[in-house]
PyMOL Python script that loads the backbone (N, CA, C, O; Angstrom):
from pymol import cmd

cmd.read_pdbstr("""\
ATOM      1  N   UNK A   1     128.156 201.690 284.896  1.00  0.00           N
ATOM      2  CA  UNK A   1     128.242 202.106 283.511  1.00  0.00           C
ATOM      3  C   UNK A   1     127.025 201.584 282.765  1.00  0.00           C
ATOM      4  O   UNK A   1     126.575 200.453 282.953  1.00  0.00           O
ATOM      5  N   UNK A   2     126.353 202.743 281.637  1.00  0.00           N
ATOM      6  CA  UNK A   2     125.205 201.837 281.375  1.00  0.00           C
ATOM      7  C   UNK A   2     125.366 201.982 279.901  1.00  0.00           C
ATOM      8  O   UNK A   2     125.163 203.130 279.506  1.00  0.00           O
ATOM      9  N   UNK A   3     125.717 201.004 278.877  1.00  0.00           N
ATOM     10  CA  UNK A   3     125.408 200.773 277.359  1.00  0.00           C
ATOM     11  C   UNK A   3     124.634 200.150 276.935  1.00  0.00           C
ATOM     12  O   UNK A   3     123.963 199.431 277.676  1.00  0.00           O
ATOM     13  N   UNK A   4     124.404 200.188 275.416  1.00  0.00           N
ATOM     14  CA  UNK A   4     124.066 199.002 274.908  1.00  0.00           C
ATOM     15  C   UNK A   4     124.430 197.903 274.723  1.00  0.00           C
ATOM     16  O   UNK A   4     125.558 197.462 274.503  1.00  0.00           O
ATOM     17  N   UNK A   5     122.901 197.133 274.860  1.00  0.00           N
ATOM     18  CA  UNK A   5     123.849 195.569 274.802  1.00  0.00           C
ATOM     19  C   UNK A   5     122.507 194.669 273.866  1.00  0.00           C
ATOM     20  O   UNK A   5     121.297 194.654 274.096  1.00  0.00           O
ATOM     21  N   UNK A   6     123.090 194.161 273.060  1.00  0.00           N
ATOM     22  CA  UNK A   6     122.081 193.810 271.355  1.00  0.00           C
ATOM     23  C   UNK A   6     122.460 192.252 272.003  1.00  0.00           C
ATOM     24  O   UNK A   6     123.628 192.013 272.311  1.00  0.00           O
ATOM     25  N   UNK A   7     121.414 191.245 272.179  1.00  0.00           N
ATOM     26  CA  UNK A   7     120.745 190.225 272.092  1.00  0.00           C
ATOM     27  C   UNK A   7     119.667 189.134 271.664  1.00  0.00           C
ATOM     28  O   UNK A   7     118.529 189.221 272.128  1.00  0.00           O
ATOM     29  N   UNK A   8     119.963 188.242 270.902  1.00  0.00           N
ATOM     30  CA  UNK A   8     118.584 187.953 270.234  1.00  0.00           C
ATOM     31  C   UNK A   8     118.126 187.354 271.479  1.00  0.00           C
ATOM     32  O   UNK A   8     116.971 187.173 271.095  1.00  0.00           O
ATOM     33  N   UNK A   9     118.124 186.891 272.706  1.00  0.00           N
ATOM     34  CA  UNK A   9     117.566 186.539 273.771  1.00  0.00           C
ATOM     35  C   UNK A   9     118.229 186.421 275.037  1.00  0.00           C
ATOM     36  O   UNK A   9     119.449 186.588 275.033  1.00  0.00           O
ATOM     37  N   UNK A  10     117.703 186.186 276.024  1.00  0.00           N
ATOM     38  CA  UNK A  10     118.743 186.658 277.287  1.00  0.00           C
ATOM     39  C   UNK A  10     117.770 185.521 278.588  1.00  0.00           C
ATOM     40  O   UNK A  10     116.617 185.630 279.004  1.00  0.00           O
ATOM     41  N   UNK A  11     118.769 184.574 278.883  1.00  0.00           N
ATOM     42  CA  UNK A  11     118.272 183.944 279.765  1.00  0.00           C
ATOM     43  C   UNK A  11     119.024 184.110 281.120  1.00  0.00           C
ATOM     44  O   UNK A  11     120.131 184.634 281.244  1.00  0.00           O
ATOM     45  N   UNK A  12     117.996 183.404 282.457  1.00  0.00           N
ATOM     46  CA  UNK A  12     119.061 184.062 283.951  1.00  0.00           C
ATOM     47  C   UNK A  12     119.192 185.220 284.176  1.00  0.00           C
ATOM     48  O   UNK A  12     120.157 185.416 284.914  1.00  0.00           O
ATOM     49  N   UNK A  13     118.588 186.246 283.843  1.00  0.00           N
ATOM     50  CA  UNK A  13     118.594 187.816 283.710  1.00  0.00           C
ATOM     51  C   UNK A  13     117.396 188.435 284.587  1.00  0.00           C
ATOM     52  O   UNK A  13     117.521 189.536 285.122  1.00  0.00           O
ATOM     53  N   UNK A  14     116.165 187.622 284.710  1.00  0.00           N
ATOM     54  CA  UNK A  14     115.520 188.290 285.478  1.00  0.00           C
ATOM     55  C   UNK A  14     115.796 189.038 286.680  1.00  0.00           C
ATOM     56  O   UNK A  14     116.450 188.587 287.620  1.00  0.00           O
ATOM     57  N   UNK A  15     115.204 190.377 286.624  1.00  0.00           N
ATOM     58  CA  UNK A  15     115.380 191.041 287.542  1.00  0.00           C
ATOM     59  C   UNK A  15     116.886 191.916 287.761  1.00  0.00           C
ATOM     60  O   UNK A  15     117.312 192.511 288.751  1.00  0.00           O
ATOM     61  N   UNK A  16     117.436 191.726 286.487  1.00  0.00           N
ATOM     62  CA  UNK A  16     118.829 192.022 286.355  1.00  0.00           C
ATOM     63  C   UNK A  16     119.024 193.038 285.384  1.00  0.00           C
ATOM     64  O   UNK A  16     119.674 194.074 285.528  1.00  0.00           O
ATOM     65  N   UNK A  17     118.437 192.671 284.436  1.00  0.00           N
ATOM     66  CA  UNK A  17     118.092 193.177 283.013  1.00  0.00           C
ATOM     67  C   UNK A  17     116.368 194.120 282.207  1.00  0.00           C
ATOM     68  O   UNK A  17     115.198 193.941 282.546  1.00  0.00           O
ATOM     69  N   UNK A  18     116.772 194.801 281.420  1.00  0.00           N
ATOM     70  CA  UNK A  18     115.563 195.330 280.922  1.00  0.00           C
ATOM     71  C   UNK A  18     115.829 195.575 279.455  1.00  0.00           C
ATOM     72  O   UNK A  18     116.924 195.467 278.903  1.00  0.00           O
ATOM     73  N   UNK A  19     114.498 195.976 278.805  1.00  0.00           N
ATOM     74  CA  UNK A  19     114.739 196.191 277.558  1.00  0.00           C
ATOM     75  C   UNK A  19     114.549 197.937 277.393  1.00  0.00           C
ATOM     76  O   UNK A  19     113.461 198.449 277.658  1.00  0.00           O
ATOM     77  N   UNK A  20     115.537 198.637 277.003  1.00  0.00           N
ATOM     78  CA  UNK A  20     114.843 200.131 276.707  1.00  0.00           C
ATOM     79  C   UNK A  20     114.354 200.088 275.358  1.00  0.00           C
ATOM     80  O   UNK A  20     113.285 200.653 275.128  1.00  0.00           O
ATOM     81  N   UNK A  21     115.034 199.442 274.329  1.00  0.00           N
ATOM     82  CA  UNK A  21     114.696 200.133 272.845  1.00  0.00           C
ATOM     83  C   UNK A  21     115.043 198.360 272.063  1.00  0.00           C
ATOM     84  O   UNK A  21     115.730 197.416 272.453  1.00  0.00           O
ATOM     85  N   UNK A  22     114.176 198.576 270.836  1.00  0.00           N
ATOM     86  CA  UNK A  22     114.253 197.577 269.634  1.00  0.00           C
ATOM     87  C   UNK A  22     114.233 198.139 268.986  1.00  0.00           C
ATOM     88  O   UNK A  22     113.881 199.319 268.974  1.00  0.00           O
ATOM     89  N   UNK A  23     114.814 197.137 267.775  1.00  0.00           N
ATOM     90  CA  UNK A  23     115.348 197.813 266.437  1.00  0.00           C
ATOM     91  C   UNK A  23     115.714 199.412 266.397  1.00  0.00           C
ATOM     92  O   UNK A  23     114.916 199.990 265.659  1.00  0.00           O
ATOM     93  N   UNK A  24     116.651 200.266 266.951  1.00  0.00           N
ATOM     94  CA  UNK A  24     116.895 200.980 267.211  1.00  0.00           C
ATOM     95  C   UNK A  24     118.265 201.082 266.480  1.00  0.00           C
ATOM     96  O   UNK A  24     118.987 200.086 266.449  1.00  0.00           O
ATOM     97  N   UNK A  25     118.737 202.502 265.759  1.00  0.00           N
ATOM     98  CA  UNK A  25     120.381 202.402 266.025  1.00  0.00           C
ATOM     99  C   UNK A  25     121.080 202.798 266.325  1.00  0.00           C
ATOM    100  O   UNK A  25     120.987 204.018 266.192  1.00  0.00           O
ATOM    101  N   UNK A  26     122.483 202.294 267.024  1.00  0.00           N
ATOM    102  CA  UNK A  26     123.260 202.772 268.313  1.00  0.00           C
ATOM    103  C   UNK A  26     124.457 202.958 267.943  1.00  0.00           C
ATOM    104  O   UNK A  26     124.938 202.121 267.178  1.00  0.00           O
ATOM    105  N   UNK A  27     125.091 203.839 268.277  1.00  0.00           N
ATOM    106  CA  UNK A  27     126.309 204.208 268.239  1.00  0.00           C
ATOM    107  C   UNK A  27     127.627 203.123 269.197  1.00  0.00           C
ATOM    108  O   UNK A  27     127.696 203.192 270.424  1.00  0.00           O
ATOM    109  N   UNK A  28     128.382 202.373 268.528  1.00  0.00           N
ATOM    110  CA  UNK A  28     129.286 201.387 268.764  1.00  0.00           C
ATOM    111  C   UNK A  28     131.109 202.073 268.370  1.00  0.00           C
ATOM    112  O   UNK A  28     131.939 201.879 267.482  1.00  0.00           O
ATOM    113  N   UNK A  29     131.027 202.861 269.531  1.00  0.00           N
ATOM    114  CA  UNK A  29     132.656 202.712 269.261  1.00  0.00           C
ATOM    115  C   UNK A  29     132.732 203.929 267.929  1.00  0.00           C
ATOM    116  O   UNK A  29     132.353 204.991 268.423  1.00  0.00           O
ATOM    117  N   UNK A  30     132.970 204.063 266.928  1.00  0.00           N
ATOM    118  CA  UNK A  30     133.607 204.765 265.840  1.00  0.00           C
ATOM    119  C   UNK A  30     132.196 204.673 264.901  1.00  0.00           C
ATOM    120  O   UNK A  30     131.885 205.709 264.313  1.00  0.00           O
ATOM    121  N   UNK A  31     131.314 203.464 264.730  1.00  0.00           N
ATOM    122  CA  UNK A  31     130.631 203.508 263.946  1.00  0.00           C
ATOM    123  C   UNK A  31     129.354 203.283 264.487  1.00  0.00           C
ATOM    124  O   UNK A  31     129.112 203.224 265.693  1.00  0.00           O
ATOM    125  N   UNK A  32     128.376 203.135 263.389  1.00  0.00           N
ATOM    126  CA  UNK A  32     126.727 203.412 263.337  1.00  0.00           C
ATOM    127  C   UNK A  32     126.075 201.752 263.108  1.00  0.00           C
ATOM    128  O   UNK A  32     125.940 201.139 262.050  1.00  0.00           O
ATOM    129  N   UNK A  33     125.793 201.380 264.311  1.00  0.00           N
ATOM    130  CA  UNK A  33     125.053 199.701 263.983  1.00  0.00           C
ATOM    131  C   UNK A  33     123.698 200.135 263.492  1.00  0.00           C
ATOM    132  O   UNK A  33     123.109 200.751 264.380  1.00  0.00           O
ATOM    133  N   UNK A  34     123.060 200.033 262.472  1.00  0.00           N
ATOM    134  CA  UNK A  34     121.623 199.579 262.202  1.00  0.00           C
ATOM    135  C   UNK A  34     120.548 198.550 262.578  1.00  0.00           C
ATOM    136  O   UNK A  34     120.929 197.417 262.871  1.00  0.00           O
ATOM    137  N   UNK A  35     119.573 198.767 262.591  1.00  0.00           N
ATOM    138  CA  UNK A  35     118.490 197.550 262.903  1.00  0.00           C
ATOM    139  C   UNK A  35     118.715 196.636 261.808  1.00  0.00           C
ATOM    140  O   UNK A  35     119.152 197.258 260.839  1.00  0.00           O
ATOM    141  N   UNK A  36     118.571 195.277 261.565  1.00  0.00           N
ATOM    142  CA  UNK A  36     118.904 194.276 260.903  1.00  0.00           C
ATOM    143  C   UNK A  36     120.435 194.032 259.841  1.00  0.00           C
ATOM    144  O   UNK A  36     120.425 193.143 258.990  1.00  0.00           O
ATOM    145  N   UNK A  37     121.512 194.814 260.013  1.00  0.00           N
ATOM    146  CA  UNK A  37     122.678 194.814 259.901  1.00  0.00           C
ATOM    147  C   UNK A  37     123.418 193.007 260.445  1.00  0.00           C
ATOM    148  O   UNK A  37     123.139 192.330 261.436  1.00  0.00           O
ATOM    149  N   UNK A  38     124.198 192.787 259.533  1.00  0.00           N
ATOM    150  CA  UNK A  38     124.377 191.268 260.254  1.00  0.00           C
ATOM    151  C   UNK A  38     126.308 191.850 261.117  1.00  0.00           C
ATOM    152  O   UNK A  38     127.296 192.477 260.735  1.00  0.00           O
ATOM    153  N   UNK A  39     125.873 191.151 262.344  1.00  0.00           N
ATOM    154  CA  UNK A  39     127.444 191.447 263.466  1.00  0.00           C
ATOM    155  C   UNK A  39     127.970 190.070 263.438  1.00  0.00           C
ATOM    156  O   UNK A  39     127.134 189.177 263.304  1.00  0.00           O
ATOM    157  N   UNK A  40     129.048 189.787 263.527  1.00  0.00           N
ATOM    158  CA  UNK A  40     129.898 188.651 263.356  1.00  0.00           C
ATOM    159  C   UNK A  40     130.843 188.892 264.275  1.00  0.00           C
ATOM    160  O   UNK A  40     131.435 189.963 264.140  1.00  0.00           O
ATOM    161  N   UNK A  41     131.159 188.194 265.184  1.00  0.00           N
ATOM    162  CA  UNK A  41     132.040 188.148 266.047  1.00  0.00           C
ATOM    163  C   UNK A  41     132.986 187.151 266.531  1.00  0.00           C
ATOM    164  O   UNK A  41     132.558 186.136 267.080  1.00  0.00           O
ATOM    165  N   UNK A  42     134.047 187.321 266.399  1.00  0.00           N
ATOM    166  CA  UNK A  42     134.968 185.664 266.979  1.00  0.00           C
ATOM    167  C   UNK A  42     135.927 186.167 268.040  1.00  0.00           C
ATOM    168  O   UNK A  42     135.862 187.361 268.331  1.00  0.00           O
ATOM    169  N   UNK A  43     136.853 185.352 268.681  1.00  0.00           N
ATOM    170  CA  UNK A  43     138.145 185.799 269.674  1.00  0.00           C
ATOM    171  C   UNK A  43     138.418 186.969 268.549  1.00  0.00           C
ATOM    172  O   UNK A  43     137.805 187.874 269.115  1.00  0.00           O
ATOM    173  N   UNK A  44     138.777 187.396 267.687  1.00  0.00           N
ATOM    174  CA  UNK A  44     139.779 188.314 266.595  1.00  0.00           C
ATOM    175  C   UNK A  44     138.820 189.871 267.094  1.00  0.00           C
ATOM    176  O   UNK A  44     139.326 190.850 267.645  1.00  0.00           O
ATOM    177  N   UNK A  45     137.606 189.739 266.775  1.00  0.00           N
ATOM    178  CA  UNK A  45     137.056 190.818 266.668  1.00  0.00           C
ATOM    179  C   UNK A  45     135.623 191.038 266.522  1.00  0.00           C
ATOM    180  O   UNK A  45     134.895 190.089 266.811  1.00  0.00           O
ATOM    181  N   UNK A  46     135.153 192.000 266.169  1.00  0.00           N
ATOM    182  CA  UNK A  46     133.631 192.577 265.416  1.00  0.00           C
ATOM    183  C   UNK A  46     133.879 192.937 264.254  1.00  0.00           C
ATOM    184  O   UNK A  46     134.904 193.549 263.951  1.00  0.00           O
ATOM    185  N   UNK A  47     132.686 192.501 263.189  1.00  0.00           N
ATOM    186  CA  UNK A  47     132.568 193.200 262.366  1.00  0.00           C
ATOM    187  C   UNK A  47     131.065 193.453 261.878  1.00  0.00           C
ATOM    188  O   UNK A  47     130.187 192.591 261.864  1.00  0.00           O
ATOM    189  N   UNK A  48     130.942 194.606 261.534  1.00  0.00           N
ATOM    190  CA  UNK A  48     129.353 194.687 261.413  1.00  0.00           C
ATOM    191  C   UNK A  48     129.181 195.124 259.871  1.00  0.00           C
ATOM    192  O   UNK A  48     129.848 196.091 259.503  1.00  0.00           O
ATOM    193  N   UNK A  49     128.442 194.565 259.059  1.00  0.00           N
ATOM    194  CA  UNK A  49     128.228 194.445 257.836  1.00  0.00           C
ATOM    195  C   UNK A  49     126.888 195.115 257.524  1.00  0.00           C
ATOM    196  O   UNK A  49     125.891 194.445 257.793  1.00  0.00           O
ATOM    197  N   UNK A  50     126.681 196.495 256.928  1.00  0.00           N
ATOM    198  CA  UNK A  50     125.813 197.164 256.361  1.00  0.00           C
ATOM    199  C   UNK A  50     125.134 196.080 255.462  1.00  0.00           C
ATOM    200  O   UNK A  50     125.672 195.100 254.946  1.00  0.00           O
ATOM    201  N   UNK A  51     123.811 196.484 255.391  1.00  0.00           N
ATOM    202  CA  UNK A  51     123.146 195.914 254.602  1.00  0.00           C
ATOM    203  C   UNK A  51     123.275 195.985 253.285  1.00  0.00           C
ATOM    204  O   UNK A  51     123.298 194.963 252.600  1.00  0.00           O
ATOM    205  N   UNK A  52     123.389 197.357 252.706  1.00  0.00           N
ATOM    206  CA  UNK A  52     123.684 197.246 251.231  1.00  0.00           C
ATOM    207  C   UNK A  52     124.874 196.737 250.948  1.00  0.00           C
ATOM    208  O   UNK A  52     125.239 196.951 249.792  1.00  0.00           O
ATOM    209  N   UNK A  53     125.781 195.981 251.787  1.00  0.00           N
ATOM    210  CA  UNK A  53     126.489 195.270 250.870  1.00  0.00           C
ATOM    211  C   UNK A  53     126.618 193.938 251.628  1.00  0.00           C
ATOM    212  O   UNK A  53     127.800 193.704 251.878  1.00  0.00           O
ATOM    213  N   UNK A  54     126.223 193.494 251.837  1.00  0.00           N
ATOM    214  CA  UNK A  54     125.862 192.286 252.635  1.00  0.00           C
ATOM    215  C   UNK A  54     125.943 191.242 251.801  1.00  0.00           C
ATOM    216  O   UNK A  54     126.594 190.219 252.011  1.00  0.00           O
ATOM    217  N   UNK A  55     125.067 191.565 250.530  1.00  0.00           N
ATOM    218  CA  UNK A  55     125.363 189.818 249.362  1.00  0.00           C
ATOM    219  C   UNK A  55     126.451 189.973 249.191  1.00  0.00           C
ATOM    220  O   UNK A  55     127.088 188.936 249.381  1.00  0.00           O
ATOM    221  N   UNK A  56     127.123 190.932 248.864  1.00  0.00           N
ATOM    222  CA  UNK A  56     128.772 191.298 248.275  1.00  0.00           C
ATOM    223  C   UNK A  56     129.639 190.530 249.116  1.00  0.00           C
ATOM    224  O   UNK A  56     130.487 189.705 248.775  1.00  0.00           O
ATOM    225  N   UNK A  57     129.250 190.985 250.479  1.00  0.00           N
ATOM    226  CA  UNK A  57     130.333 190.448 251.373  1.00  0.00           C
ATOM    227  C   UNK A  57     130.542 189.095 251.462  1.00  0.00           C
ATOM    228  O   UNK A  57     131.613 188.501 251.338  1.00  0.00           O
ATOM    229  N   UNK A  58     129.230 188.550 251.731  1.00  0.00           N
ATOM    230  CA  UNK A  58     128.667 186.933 252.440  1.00  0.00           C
ATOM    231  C   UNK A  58     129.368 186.450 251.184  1.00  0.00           C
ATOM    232  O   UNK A  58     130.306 185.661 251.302  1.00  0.00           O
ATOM    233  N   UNK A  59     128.951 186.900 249.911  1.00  0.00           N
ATOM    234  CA  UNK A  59     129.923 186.071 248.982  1.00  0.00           C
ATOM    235  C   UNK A  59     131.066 186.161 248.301  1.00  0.00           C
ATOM    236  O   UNK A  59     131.245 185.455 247.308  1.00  0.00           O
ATOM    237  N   UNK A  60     132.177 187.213 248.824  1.00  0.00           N
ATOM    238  CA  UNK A  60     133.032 187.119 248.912  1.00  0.00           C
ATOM    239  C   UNK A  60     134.110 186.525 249.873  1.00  0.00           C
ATOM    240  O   UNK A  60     135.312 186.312 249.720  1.00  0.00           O
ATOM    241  N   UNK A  61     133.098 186.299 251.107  1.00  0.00           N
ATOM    242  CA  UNK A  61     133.502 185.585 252.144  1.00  0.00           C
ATOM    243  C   UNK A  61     133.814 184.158 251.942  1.00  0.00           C
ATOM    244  O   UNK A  61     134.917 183.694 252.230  1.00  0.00           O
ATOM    245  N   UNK A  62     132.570 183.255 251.304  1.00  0.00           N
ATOM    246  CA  UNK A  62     132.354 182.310 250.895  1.00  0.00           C
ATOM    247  C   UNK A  62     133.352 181.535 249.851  1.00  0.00           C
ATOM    248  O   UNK A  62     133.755 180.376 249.945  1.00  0.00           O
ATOM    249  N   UNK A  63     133.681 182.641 248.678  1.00  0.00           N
ATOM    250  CA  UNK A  63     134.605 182.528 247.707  1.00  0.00           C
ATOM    251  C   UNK A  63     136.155 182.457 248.506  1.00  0.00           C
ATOM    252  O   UNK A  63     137.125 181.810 248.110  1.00  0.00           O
ATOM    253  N   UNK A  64     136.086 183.278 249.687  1.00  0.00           N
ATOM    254  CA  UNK A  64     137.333 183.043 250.631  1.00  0.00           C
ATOM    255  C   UNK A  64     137.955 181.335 251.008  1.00  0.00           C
ATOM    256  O   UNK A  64     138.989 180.667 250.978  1.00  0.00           O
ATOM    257  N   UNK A  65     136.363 181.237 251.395  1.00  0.00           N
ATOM    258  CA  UNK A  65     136.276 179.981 252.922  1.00  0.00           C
ATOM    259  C   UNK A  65     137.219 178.740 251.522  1.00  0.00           C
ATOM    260  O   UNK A  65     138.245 178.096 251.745  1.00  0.00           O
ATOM    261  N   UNK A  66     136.459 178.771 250.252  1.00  0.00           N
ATOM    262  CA  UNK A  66     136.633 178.074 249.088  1.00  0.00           C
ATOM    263  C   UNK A  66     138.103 177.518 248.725  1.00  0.00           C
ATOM    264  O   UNK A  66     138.582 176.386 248.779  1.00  0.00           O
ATOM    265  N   UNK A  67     138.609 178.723 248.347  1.00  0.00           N
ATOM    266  CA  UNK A  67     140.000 178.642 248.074  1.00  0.00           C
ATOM    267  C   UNK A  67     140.602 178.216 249.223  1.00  0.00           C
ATOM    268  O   UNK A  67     141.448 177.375 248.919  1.00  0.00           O
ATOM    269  N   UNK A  68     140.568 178.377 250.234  1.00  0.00           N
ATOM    270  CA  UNK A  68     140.938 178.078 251.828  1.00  0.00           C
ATOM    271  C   UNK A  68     140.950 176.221 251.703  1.00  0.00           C
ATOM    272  O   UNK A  68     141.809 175.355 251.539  1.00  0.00           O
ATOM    273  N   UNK A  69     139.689 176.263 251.862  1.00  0.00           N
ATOM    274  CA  UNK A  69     139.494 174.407 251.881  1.00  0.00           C
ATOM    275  C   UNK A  69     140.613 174.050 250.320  1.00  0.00           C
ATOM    276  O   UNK A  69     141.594 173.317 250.436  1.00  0.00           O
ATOM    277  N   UNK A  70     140.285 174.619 249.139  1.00  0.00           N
ATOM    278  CA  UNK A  70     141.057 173.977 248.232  1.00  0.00           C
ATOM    279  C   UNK A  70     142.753 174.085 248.793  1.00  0.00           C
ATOM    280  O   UNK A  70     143.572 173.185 248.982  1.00  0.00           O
ATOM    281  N   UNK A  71     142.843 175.264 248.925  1.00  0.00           N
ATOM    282  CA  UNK A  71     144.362 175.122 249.165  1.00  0.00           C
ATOM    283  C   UNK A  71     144.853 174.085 250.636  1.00  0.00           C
ATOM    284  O   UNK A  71     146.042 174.018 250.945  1.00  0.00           O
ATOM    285  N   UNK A  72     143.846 173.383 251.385  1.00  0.00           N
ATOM    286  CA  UNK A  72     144.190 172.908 252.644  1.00  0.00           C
ATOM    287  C   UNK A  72     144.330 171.401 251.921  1.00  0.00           C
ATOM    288  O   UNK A  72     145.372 170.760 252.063  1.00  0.00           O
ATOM    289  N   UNK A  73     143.572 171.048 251.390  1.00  0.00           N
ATOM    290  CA  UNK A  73     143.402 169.259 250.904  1.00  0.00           C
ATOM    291  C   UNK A  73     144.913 169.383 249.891  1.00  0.00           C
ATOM    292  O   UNK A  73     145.794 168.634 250.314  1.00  0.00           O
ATOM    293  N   UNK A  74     145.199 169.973 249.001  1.00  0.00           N
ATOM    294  CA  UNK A  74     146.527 170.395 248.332  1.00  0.00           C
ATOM    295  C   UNK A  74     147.491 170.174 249.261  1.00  0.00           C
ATOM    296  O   UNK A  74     148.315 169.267 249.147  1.00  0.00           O
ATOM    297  N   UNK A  75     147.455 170.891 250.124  1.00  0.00           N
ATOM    298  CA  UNK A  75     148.795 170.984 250.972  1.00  0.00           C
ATOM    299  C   UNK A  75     148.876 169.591 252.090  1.00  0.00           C
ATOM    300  O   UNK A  75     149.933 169.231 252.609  1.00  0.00           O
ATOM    301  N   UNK A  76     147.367 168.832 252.355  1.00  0.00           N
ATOM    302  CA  UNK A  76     147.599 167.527 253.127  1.00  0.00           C
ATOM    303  C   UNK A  76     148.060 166.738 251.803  1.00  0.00           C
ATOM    304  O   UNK A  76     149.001 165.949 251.894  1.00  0.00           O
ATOM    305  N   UNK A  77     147.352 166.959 250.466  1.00  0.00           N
ATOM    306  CA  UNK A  77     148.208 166.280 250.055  1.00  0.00           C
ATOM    307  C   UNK A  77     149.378 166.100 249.540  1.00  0.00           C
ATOM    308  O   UNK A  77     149.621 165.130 248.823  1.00  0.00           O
ATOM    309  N   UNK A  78     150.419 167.185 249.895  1.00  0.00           N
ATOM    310  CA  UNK A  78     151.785 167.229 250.295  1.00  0.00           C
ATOM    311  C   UNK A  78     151.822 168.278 249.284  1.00  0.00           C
ATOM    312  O   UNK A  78     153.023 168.511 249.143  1.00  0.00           O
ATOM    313  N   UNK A  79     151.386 168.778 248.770  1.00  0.00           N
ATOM    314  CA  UNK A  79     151.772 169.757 247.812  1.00  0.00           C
ATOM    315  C   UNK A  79     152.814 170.795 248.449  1.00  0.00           C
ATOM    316  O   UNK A  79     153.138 170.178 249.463  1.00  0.00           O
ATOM    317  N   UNK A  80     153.294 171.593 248.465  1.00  0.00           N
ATOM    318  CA  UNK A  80     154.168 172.830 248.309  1.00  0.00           C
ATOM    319  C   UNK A  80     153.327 174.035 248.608  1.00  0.00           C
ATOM    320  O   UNK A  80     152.536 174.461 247.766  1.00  0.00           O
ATOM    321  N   UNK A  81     153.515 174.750 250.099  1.00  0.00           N
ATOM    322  CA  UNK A  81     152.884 176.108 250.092  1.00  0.00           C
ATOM    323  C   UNK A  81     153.137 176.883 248.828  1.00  0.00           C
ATOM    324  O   UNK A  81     152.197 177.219 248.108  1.00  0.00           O
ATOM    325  N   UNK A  82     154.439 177.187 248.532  1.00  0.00           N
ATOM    326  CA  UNK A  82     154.238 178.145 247.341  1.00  0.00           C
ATOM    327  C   UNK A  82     153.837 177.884 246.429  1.00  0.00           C
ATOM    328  O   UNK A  82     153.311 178.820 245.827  1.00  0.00           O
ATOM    329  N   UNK A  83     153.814 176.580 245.777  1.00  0.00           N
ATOM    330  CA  UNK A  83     153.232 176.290 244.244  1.00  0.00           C
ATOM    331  C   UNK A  83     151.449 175.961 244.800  1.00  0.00           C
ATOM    332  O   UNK A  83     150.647 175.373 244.074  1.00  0.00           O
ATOM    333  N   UNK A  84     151.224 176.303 245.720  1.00  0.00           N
ATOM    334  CA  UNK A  84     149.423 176.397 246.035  1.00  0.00           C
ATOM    335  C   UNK A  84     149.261 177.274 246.229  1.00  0.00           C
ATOM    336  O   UNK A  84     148.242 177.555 245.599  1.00  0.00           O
ATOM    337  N   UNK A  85     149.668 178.320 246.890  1.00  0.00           N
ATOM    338  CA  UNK A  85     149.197 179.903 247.528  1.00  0.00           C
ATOM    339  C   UNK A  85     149.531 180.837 245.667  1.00  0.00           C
ATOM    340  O   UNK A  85     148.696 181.633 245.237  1.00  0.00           O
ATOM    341  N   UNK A  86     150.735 180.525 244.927  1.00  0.00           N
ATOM    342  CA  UNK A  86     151.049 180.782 243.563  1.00  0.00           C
ATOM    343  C   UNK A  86     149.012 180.214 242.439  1.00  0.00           C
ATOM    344  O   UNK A  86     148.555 180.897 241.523  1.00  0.00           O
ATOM    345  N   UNK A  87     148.484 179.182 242.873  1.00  0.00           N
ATOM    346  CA  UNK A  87     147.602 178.800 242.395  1.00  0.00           C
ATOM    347  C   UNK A  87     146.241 179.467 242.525  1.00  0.00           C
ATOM    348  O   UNK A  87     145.422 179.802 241.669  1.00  0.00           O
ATOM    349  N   UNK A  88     146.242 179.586 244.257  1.00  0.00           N
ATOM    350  CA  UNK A  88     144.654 179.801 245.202  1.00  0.00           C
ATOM    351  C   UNK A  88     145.226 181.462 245.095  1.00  0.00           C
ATOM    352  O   UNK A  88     144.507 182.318 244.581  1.00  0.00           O
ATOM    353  N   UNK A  89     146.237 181.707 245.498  1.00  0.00           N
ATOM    354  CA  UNK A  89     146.266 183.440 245.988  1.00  0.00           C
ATOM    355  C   UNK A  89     146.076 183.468 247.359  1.00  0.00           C
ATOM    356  O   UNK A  89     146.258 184.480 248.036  1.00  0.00           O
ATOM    357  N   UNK A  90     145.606 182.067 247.931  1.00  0.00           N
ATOM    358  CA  UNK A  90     145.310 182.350 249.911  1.00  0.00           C
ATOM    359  C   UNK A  90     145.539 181.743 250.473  1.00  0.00           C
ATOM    360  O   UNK A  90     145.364 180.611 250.022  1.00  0.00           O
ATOM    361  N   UNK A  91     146.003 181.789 251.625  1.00  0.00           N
ATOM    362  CA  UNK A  91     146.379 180.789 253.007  1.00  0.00           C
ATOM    363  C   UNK A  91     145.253 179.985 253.667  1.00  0.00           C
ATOM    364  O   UNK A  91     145.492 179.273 254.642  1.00  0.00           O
TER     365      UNK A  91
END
""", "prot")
cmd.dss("prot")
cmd.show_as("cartoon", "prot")
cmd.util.cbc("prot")
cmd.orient("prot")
């Protein structure tokens, strides 16, 4: 089977591996990856983030991670899931 496969570097590959194309964009499944598009990946999933909304995201993400840490120090310090998630809005 032969796909794409996006790497910022590739070691132990000699003779295994080649490059056909850079900055190129490839068709992934349902959607359209772009050249400099940021991909994020964990055990959960992919997600690939268009550029034009990229500040939007990163800092709505951020504003996520936020409330997250606030509502975690709350709840070690014994607070009450509901009267914190009632406060933050997040788990």
């Amino acid at each position: 089977m032969k796909g794409p496969v996006i790497a910022r570097s590739v070691y132990g590959s000699e003779g295994r591996g080649y490059v056909e194309a850079i900055d190129v964009t490839i068709p992934c499944g349902d959607i359209t990856v772009r050249p400099n598009e940021v991909v994020f990946g964990d055990y959960n999933g992919i997600v690939v983030i268009p550029q034009e909304i990229e500040d939007e995201v990163l800092s709505r993400a951020l504003e996520k991670v936020s409330g997250e840490n606030k509502t975690r120090r709350e709840l070690l310090d014994g607070k009450l899931l509901a009267e914190v998630y009632e406060k933050y809005e997040v788990l």
